[in-house]
VOPAVO-866879 format. One record per residue (C-alpha): residue number from 1; x, y, z. Coordinates in nm, 3 decimals, m for minus. Each point is the difference from the previous one (the first is absolute). Layout:
- num | c1 | c2 | c3
- NUM | X | Y | Z
...
This chain:
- num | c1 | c2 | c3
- 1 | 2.257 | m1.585 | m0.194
- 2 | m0.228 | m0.309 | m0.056
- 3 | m0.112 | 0.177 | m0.365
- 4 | 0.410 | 0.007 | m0.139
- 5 | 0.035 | m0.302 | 0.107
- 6 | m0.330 | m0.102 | m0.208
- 7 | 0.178 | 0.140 | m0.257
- 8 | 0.303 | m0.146 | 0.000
- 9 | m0.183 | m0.341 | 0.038
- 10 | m0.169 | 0.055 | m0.306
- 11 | 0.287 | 0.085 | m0.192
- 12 | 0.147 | m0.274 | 0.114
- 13 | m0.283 | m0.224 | m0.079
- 14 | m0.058 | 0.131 | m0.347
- 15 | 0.328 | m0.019 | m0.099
- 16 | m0.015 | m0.418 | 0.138
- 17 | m0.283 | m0.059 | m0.254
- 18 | 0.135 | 0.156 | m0.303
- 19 | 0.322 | m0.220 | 0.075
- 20 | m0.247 | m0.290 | 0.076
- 21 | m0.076 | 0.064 | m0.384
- 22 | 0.300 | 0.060 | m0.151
- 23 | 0.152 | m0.332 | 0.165
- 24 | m0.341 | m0.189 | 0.054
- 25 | 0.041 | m0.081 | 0.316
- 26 | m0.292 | m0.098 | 0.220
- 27 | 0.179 | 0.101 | 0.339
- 28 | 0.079 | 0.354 | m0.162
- 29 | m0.372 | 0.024 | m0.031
- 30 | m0.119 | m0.108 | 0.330
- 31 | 0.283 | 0.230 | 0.153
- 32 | m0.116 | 0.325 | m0.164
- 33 | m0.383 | m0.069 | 0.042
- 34 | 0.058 | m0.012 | 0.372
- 35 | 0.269 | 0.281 | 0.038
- 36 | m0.303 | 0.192 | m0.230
- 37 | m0.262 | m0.110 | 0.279
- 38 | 0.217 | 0.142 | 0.269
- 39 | 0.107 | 0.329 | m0.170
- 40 | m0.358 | 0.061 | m0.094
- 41 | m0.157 | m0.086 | 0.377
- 42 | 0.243 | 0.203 | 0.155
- 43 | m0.027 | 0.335 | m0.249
- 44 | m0.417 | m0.037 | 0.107
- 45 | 0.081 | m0.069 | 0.332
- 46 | m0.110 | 0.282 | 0.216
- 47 | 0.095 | 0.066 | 0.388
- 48 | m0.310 | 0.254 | 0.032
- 49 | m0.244 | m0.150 | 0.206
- 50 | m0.349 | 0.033 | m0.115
- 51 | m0.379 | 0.017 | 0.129
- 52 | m0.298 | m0.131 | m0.162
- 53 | m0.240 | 0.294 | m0.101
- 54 | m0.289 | m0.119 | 0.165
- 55 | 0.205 | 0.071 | 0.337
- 56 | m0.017 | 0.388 | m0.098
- 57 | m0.379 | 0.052 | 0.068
- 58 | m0.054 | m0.080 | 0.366
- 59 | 0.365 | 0.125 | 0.089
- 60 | m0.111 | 0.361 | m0.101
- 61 | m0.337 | 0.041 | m0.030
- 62 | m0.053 | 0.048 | 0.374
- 63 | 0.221 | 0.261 | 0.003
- 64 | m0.182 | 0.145 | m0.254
- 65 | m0.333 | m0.006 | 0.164
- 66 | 0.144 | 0.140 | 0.349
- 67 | 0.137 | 0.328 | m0.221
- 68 | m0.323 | 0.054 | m0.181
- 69 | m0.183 | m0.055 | 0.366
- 70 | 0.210 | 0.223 | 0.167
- 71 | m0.075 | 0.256 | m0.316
- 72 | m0.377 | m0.058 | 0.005
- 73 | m0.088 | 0.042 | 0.385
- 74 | 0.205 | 0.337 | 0.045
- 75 | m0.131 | 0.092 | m0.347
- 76 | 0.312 | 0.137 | m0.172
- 77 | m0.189 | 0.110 | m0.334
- 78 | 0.353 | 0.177 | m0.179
- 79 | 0.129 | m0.232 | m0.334
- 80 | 0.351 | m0.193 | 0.099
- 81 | 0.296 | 0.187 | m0.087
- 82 | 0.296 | m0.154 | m0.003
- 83 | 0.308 | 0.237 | 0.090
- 84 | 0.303 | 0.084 | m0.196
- 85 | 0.371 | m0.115 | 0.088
- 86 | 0.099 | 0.386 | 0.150
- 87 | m0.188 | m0.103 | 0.317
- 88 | 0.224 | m0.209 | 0.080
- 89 | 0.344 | m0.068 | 0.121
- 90 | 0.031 | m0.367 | m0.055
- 91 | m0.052 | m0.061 | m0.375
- 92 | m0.188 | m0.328 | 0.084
- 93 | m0.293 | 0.146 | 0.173
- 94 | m0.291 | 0.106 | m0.090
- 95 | m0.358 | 0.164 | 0.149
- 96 | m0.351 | 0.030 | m0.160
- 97 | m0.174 | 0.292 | 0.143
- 98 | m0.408 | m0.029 | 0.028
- 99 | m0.148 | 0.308 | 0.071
- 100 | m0.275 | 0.042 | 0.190
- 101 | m0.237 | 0.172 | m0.209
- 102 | 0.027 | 0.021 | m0.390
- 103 | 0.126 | 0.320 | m0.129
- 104 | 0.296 | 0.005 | 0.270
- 105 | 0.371 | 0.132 | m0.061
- 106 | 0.239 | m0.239 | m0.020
- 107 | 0.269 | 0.065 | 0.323
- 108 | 0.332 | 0.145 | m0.064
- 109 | 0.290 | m0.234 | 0.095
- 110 | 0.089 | 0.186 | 0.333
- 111 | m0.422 | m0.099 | 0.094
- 112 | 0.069 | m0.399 | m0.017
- 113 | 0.125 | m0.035 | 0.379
- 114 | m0.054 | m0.353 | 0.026
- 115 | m0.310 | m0.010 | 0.157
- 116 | m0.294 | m0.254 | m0.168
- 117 | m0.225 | 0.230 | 0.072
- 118 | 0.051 | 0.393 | m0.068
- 119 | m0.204 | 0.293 | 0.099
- 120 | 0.198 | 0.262 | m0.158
- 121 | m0.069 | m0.130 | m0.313
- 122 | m0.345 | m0.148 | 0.102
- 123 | 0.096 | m0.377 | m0.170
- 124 | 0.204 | m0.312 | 0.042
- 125 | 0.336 | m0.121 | m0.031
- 126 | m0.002 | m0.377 | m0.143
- 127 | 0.313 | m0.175 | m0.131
- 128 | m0.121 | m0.133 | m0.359
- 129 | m0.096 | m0.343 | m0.071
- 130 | 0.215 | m0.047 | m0.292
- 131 | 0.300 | 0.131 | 0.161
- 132 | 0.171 | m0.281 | 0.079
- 133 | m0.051 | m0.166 | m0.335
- 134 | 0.124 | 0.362 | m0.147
- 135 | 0.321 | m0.048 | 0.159
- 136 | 0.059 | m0.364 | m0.143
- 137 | m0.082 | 0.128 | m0.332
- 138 | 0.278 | 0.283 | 0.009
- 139 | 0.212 | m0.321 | 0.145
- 140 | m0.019 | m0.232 | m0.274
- 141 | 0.034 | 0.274 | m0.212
- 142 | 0.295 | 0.144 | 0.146
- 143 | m0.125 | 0.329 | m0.031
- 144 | m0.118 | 0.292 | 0.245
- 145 | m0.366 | 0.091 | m0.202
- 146 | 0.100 | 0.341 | 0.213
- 147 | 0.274 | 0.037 | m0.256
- 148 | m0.154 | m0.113 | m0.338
- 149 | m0.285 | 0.158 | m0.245
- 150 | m0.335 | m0.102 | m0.098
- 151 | 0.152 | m0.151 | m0.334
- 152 | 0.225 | m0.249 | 0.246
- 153 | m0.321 | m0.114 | 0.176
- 154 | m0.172 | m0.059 | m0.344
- 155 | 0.282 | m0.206 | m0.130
- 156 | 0.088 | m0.190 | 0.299
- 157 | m0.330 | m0.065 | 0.192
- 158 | m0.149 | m0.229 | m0.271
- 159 | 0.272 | m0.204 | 0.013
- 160 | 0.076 | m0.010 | 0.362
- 161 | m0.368 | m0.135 | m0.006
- 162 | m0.024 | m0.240 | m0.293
- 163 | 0.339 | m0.151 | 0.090
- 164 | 0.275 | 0.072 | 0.237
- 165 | m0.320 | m0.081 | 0.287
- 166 | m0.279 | m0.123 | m0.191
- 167 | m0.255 | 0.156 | 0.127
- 168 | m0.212 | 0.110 | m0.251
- 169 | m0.040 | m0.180 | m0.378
- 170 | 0.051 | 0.422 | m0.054
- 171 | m0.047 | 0.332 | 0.076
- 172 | m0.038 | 0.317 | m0.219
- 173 | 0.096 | 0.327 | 0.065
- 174 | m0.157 | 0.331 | m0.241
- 175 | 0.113 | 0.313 | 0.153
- 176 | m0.170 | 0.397 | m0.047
- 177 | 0.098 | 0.255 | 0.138
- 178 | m0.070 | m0.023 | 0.367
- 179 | m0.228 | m0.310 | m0.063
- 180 | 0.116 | m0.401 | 0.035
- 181 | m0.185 | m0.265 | m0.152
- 182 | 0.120 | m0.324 | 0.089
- 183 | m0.154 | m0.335 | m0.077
- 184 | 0.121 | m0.302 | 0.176
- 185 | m0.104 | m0.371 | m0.180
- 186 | m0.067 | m0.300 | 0.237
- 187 | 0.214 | 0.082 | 0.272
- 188 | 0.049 | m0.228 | 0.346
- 189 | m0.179 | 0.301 | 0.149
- 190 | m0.282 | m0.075 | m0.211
- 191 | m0.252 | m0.142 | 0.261
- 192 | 0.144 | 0.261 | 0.284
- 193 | m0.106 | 0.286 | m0.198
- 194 | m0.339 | m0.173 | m0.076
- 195 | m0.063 | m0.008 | 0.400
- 196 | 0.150 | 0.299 | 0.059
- 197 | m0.254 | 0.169 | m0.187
- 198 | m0.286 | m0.039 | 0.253
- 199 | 0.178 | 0.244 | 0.192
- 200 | m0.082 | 0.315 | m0.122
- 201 | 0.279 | 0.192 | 0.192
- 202 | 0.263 | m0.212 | m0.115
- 203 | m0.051 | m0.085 | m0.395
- 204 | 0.014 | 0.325 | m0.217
- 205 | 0.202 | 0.177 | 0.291
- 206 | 0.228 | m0.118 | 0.235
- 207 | 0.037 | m0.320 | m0.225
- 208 | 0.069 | m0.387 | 0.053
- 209 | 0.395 | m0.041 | m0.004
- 210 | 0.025 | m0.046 | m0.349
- 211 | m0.154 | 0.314 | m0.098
- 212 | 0.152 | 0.198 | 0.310
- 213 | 0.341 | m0.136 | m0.141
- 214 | m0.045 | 0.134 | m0.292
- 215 | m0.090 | 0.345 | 0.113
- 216 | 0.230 | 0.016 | 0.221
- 217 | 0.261 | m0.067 | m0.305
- 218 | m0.178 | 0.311 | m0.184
- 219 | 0.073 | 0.217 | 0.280
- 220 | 0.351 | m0.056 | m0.009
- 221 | 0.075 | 0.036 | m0.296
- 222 | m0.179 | 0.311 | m0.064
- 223 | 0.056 | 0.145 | 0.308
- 224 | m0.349 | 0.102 | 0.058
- 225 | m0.299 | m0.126 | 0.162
- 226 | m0.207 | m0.294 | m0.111
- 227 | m0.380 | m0.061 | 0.032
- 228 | m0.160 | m0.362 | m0.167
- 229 | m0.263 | 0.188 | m0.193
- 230 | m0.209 | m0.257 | m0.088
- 231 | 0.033 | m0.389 | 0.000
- 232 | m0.217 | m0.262 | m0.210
- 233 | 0.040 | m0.382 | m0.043
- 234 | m0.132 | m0.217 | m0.343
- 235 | m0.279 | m0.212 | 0.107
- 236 | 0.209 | m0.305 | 0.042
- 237 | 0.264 | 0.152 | 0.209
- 238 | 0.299 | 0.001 | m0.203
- 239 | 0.052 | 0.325 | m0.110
- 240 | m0.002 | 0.300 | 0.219
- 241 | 0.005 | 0.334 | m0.123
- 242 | 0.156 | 0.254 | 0.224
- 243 | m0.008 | 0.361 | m0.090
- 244 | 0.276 | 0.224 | 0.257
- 245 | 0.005 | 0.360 | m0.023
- 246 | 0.293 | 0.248 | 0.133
- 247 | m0.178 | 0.285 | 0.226
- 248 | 0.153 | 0.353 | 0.025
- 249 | 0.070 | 0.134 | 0.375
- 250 | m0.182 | 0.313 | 0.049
């Protein structure tokens, strides 16, 4: 509401200084500068509260470090897979599956009971660290990535980034066959990912939450399974390089 009437102030005020021209008036002119302030404050106005970046670090990288501790000390040595959108009933959730040795099959649907830990399938239930941040994409998209394509994500992800959130200065997305490259320029999550790579069982699998919200996007919208194949940073930080890979269920 605030941004039409932004708008209308701005007409207003425009339309004040060409009459303050046309008639050269001095009052004119001081009207439509400030009904031009107004209209322009209020269409840049925004309700969204925000957080400095700096507050993202030590609000998540704790969590971060208990996952990759729990991990390590019951030695879970299986690559992250994050499960496709059949697995579940409510289209918001989400489960990564670490197995516990490499080389494991990844569980049928009916398998996933609930449990953390599973010895049917000899791995571990964890909900994904991006999953949350998943779901506010497909929200300020308006879209259901359950529902779209590949080509949606590659045309709407960049953007989502660079501006409707303003997250990232950009991201890239090159697509092959079952293979995702995605690069991601001096994000907020810059620093995160930088610590987040000391733990080994985190960074390159399961993922911080940027790069588990991105896999967790991949899933969906192919449908299939999702594993971060490898994950690399530039040597100052501000690009990270993220290759995903869709894995075939035996």
């Amino acid at each position: 509401m605030s941004k039409q009437i932004g708008y209308l102030l701005l007409l207003f005020g425009f339309s004040a200084l060409i009459l303050s021209i046309v008639y050269t008036s001095s009052i004119l002119a001081f009207i439509g500068l400030g009904l031009t302030f107004w209209g322009a404050l209020l269409i840049y106005l925004r309700k969204e509260k925000y957080v400095k970046a700096k507050l993202i670090d030590p609000t998540a990288i704790s969590s971060i470090e208990n996952l990759d501790k729990i991990i390590t000390e019951l030695e879970y040595k299986g690559k992250a897979i994050h499960l496709p959108p059949e697995y579940f009933k409510d289209p918001k959730s989400g489960l990564v599956y670490i197995p516990k040795k490499e080389g494991t099959k990844i569980p049928r649907a009916e398998d996933t009971s609930g449990e953390v830990f599973s010895q049917k399938t000899q791995g571990m239930f964890i909900t994904p660290p991006g999953l949350d941040l998943t779901n506010y994409f497909e929200n300020e998209l308006g879209k259901n990535f359950a529902k779209a394509d590949l080509k949606y994500l590659e045309k709407n992800l960049p953007k989502l980034f660079r501006e409707n959130l303003e997250i990232a200065e950009d991201l890239e997305i090159q697509i092959e066959n079952n293979t995702f490259h995605i690069k991601i320029i001096n994000s907020v999550y810059k620093d995160l990912c930088s610590k987040a790579r000391k733990f080994s069982s985190i960074c390159g699998s399961v993922g911080c939450p940027i790069c588990s919200s991105i896999a967790c996007a991949l899933t969906r919208a192919t449908c299939k399974p999702v594993v971060v194949a490898k994950d690399n940073s530039s040597a100052d930080g501000k690009t990270i390089d993220i290759q995903y890979m869709t894995v075939e269920r035996q």
